[in-house]
Structure formats: C-alpha cells, structure tokens
C-alpha positions as CSV (number, residue, x, y, z in Angstrom):
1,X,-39.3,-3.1,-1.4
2,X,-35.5,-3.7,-1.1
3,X,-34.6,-0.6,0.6
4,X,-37.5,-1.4,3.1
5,X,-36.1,-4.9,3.5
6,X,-32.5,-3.2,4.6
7,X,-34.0,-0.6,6.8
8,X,-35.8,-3.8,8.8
9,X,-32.6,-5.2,9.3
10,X,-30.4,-2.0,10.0
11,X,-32.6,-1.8,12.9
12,X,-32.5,-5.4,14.0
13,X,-29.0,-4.8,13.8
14,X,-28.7,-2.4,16.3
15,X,-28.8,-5.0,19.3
16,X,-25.7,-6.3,18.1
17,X,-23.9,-2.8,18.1
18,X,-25.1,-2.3,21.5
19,X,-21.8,-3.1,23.8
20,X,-22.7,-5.6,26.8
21,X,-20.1,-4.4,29.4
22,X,-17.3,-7.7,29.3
23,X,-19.7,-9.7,27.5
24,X,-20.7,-11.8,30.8
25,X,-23.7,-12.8,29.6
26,X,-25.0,-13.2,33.4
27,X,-25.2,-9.3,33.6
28,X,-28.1,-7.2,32.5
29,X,-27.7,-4.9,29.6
30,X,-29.0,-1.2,30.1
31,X,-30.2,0.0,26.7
32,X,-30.3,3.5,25.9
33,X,-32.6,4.7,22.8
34,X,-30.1,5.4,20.0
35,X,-31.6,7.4,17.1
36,X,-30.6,5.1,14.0
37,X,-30.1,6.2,10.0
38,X,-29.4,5.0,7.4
39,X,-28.5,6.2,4.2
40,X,-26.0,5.2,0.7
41,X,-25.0,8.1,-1.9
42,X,-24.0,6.9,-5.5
43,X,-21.2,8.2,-7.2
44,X,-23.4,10.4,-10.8
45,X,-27.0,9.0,-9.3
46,X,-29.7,11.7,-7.1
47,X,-29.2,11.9,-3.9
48,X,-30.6,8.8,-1.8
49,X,-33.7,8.7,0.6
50,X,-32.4,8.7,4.3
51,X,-34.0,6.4,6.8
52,X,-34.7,7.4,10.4
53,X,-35.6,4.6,13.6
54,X,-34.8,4.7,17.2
55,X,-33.2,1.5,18.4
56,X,-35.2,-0.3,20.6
57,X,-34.0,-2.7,23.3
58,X,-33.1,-6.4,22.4
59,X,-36.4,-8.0,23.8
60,X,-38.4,-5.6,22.7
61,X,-40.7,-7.1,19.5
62,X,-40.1,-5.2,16.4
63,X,-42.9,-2.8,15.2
64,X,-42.2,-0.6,12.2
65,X,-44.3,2.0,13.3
66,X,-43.3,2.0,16.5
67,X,-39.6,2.2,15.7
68,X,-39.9,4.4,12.5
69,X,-39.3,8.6,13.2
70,X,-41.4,10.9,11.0
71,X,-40.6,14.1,12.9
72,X,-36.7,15.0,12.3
73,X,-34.6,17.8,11.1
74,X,-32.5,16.0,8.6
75,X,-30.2,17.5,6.2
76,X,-27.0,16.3,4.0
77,X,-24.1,18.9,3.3
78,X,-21.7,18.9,0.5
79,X,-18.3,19.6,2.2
80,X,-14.8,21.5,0.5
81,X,-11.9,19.9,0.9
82,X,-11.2,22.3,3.9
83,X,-14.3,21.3,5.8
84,X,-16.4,24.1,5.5
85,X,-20.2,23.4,4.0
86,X,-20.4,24.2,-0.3
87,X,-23.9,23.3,0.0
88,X,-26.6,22.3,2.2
89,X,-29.6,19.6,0.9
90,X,-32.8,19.7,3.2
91,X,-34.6,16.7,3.6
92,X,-38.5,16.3,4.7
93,X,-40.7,13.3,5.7
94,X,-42.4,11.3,3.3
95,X,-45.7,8.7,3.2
96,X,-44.1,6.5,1.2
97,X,-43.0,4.7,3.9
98,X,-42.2,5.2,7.8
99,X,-39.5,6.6,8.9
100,X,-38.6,7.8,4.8
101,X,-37.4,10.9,4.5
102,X,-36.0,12.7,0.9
103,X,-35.0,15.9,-0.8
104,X,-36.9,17.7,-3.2
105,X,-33.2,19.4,-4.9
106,X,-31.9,17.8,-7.6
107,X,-28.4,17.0,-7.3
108,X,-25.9,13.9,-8.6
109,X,-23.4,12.8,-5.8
110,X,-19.8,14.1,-6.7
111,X,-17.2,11.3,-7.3
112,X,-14.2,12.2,-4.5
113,X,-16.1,14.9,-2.4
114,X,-17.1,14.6,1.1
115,X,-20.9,14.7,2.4
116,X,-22.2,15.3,5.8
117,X,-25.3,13.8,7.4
118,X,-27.3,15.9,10.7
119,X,-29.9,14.3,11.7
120,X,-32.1,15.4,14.9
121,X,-34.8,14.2,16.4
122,X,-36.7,15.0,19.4
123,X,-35.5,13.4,23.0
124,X,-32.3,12.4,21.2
125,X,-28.8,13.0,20.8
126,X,-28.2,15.0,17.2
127,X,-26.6,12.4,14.7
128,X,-23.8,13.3,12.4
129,X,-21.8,11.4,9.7
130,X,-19.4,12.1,7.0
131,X,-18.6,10.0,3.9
132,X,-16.3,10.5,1.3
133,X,-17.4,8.9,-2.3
134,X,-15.0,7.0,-4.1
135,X,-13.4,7.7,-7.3
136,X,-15.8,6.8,-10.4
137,X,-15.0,3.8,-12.8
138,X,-16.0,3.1,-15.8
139,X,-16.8,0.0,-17.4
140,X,-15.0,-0.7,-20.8
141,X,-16.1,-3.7,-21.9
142,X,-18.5,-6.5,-21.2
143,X,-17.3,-10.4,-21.8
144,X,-20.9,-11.8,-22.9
145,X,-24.2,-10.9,-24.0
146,X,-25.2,-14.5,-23.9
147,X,-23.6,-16.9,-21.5
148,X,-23.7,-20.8,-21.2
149,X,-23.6,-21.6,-17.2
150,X,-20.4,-22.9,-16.0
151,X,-18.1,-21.7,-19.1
152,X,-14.9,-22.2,-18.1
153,X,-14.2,-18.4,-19.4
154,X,-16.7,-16.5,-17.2
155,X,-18.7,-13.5,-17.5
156,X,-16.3,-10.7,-16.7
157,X,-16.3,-7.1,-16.8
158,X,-13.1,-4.5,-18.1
159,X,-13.0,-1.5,-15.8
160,X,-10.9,0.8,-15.3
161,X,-9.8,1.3,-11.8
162,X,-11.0,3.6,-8.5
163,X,-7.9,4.5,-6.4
164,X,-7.7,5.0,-2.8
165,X,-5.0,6.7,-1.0
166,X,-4.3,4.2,1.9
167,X,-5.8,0.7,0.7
168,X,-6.7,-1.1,-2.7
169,X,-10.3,-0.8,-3.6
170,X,-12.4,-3.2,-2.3
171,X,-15.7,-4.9,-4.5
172,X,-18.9,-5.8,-3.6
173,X,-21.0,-7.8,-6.5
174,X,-25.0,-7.5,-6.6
175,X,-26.8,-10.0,-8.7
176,X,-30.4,-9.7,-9.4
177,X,-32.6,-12.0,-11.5
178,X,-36.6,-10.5,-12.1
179,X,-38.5,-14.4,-12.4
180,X,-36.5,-16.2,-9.9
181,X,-39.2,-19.3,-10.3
182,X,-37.8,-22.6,-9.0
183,X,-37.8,-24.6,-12.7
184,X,-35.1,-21.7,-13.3
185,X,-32.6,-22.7,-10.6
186,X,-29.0,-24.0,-11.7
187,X,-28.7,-27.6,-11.0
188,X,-26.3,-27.1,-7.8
189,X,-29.3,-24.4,-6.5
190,X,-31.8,-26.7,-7.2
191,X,-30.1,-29.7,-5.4
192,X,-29.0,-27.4,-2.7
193,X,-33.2,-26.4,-1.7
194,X,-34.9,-28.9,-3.1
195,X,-34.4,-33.2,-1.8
196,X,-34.4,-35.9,-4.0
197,X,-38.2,-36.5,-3.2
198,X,-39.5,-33.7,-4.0
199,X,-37.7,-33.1,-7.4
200,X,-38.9,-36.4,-8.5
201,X,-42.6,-36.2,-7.4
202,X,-43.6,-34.6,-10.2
203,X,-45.3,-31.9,-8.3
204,X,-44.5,-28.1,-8.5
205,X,-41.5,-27.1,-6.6
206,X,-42.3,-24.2,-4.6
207,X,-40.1,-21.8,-2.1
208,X,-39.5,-21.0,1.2
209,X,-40.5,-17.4,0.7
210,X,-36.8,-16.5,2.7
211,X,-34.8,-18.9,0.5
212,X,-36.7,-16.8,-2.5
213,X,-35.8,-13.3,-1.3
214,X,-32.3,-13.9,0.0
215,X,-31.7,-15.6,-4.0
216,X,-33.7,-12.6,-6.1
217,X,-31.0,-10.3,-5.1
218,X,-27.7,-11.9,-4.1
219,X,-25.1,-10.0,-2.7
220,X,-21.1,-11.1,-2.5
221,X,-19.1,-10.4,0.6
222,X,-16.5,-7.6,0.3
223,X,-13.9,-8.6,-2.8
224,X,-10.2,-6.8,-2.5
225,X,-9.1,-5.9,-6.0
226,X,-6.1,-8.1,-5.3
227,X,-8.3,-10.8,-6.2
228,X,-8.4,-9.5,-10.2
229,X,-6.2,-9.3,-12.7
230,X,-4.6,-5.9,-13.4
231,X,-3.8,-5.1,-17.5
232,X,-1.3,-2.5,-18.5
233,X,-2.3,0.0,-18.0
234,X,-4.5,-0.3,-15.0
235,X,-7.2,-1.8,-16.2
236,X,-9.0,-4.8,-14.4
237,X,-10.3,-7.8,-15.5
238,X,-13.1,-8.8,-13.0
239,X,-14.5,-12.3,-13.6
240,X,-17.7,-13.4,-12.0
241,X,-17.6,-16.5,-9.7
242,X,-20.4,-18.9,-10.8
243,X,-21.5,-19.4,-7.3
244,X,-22.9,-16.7,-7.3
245,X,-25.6,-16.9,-10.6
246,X,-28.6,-19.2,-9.2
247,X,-31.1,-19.1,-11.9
248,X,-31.5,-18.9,-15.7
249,X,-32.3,-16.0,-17.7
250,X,-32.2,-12.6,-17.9
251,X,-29.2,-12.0,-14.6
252,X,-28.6,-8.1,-13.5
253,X,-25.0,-7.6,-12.1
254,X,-23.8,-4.6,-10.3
255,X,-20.2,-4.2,-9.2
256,X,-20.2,-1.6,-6.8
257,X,-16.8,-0.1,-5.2
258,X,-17.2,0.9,-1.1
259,X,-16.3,3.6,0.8
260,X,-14.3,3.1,3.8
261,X,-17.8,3.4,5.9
262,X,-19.4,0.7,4.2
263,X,-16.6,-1.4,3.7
264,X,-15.5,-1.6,7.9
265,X,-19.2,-1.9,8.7
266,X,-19.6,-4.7,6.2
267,X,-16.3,-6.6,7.4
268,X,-17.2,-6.0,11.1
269,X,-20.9,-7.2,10.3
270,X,-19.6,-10.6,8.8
271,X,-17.5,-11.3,11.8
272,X,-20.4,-10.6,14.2
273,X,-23.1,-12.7,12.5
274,X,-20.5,-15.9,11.9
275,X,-18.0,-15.3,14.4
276,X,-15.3,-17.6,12.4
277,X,-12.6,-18.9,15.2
278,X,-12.9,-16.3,18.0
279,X,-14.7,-16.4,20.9
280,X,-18.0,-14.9,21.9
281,X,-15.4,-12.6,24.5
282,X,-13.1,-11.8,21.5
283,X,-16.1,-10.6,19.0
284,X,-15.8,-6.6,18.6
285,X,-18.3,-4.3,18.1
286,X,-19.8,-3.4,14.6
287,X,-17.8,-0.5,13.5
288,X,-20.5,2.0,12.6
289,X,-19.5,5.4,11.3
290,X,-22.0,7.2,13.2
291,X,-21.2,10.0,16.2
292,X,-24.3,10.6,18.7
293,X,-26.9,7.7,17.4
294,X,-26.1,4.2,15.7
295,X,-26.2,2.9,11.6
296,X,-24.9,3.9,8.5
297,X,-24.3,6.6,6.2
298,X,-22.2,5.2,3.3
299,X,-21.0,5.7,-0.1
300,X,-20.0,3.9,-3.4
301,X,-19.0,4.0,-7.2
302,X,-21.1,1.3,-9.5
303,X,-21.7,-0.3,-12.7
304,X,-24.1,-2.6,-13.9
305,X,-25.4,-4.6,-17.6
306,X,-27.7,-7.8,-17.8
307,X,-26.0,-10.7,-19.4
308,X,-28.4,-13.8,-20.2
309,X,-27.3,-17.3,-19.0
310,X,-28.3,-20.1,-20.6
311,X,-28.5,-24.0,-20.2
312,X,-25.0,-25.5,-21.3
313,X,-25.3,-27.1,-25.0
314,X,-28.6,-24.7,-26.2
C-alpha cells in the first residue's frame, strides 16, 4: 500500500514541475501530457517495480485509472563504466495494480554501477533516466535492543561510511511502527493531536486517518553526514533524533543513503511545498532527473533493525 500511496503523489506532483512561463499567475498554463515514472533500485535488494502515469493537467480531478499506463515498452539496463549496455532487464505489465509494471529476471542492484531506464508509451515522447547507486554500508553495531524514550544517550547506529566523489553522503531516516494506535503515542504526539478535552473525556481517542498514515511511516528530511560524528577510522556514529519516534513499541528504522537523483529531487521538492523566505517568483522548478517525460528514477544504499521503546522508568 506504501508504494501505491507514493505513486498517487508522484503524480499529483507533477503540476508543480510543470513551469508557468514568469510565474504571472494572471496567464494561462498550456499543459502538455508528460508520460511520468517512477522507480527506486536498492543497493543487494531485486530490482524494483517501475510505475508508469501520464501527467494530467492541474484542474483536471485525479482518477487512477484514468492516469495509470498499462501498455508500455519498459526496460532497465545495467550500464559499464564506458556507457555501453552489460545487460538489459525487460519489464511487463502487471494486475497488481494500475500502471505496475515488473521483471520476471532475477537480479540484486550492483553497489557503484550505473542503470538506465527507457520507458515508451504510445502518443508520447520515449522516457529515459540513468542512476548511479551509491556505495554499500554496512552497519556494525546497534546502540539498543530496548530503549527508554527520551534517554539522553539515543538510539544510534555504527556504520561504516558510503563515499561520493564530489559531496558528503547525505541520510534520509525511515521509521515505521506496525500498531500505531493512539494509547501508544509519546506524550508530546499525543498533546500535539489530541486537546485537553478529549484526553480527559474518558472516551477512545481516535485518528484523523491522514494524521495516522503520515505517523505509521515517518520519514526525515535529507541529513548531510556532517551532522554525525566520524570515529577513526571512518566510521560514523548516527544517533536518532527523538522527534522523530511517535509511538511505543516495536519501532522499525531504516537509514537509507541517496543518490544524487533522489537527493536534488528531495531538496528541490522541500523548497517547493514550504517555500521558506523566497518568493512565489523566486521558487525553481523541481529538479527531476528525467529527459522526454517527468518523475523519478532513483537509487540508494540502506540499513535497517527494530529497536523497542519503552515508557521511561518501566
């Protein structure tokens, strides 16, 4: 259901990549189908299902079915390091869901290789993308099994480090938890949804079903590793904020290291959806790594272990 989520919000996305010639919001926009994808390869894991749409224009109401694409040629290559195609993996539709499409060859995604994307569809440009995956890491050591909330100490993971040639590596954290009930919020959660009246009625608290979904799976901004500390070595000590735990229990936490595709569309999607200081006039474009169509094809290294936080003083 998560990757479905995404895919609903790639698309909605689009609008917002779309450029509106000076920004003068008094002029009409002209919007021109795109055809959209979407797709993430993990460094050691099977390749990934890749997601096809066609944009559609920015009043237009969304319809899954009506934006999804079941008829494509889609393919992902594995590239040498001069550019020429090792391998090629051919992709086909799937029921599972609209606009799904996967590959029946087995095959991990290569730590520090370079993958292509085609995608064609019919009535519309022919979509290409390239990624190169970063660098595995490995996680050495985990702080805590068991964890009271708020200890000063932290949960924190040992890792050794994934290098890039031109920049420092840049985190993204990913915590889950699997009964995300509200009688197993934190207290500063629990304050944060919930008003004084309702958490002393006595009745069952119950969620906004958004507040619910965006709090099952949380996910950090972009993290520059110059934010850790760095052991002889090269190790890295990466400690978990506690703003970002919400509930009790069993907590899943993935630390996942970003390509340069997903890391300038992630940036360049943050400034767009809060704008900070600048202007409407002064906002770019979402920097998408996609030539002929619109989206994503990205790539990351990741680790993950469950840790169970407790109440302090159990």
């Amino acid at each position: 259901m998560r990757r479905i989520t995404s895919f609903l919000m790639m698309v909605a996305l689009v609008a917002a990549m779309l450029p509106v010639a000076g920004c003068d919001t008094t002029s009409p926009s002209t919007h021109t189908e795109e055809l959209v994808v979407e797709a993430y390869l993990v460094a050691g894991e099977s390749l990934p299902p890749v997601w096809l749409a066609r944009s559609l224009d920015i009043d237009a109401v969304w319809s899954s079915p009506q934006a999804a694409i079941n008829e494509a040629s889609v393919f992902i290559d594995l590239l040498t390091d001069q550019g020429q195609v090792e391998a090629t993996f051919v992709y086909r539709r799937t029921i599972e869901a609209p606009g799904m499409f996967v590959t029946d060859t087995a095959h991990d995604v290569l730590p520090e290789r370079t993958y292509r994307l085609r995608a064609e569809a019919a009535g519309l440009p022919v979509v290409t993308s390239e990624t190169t995956v970063p660098e595995a890491f490995e996680l050495l050591e985990v702080s805590h099994q068991v964890i009271e909330y708020q200890d000063p100490e932290q949960f924190s993971y040992l890792v050794t480090r994934s290098r890039f040639e031109d920049r420092q590596s840049i985190f993204v954290f990913t915590i889950a938890n699997d009964n995300p009930t509200p009688e197993n919020l934190v207290p500063v959660y629990k304050d944060l949804l919930f008003d004084r009246e309702d958490l002393e009625s006595g009745e069952p608290l119950v969620f906004d079903p958004e507040d619910e979904r965006a709090l099952r799976r949380f996910t950090s901004p972009p993290i520059n590793e110059g934010n850790y500390d760095v052991l002889p070595g090269g190790l890295l000590r990466v400690r978990l904020p506690w703003f970002a735990v919400a509930f009790y229990g069993p907590t899943e936490i993935t630390m996942s290291i970003l390509d340069d595709n997903l890391y300038d569309f992630q940036r360049y999607q943050q400034v767009q959806q809060d704008g900070g200081l600048l202007s409407p006039g002064e906002i770019p474009n979402v920097l998408d790594p996609v030539e002929g169509g619109a989206g994503i094809f990205g790539s990351m290294a990741r680790v993950q272990s469950v840790v169970e936080v407790v109440p302090a003083n159990e």
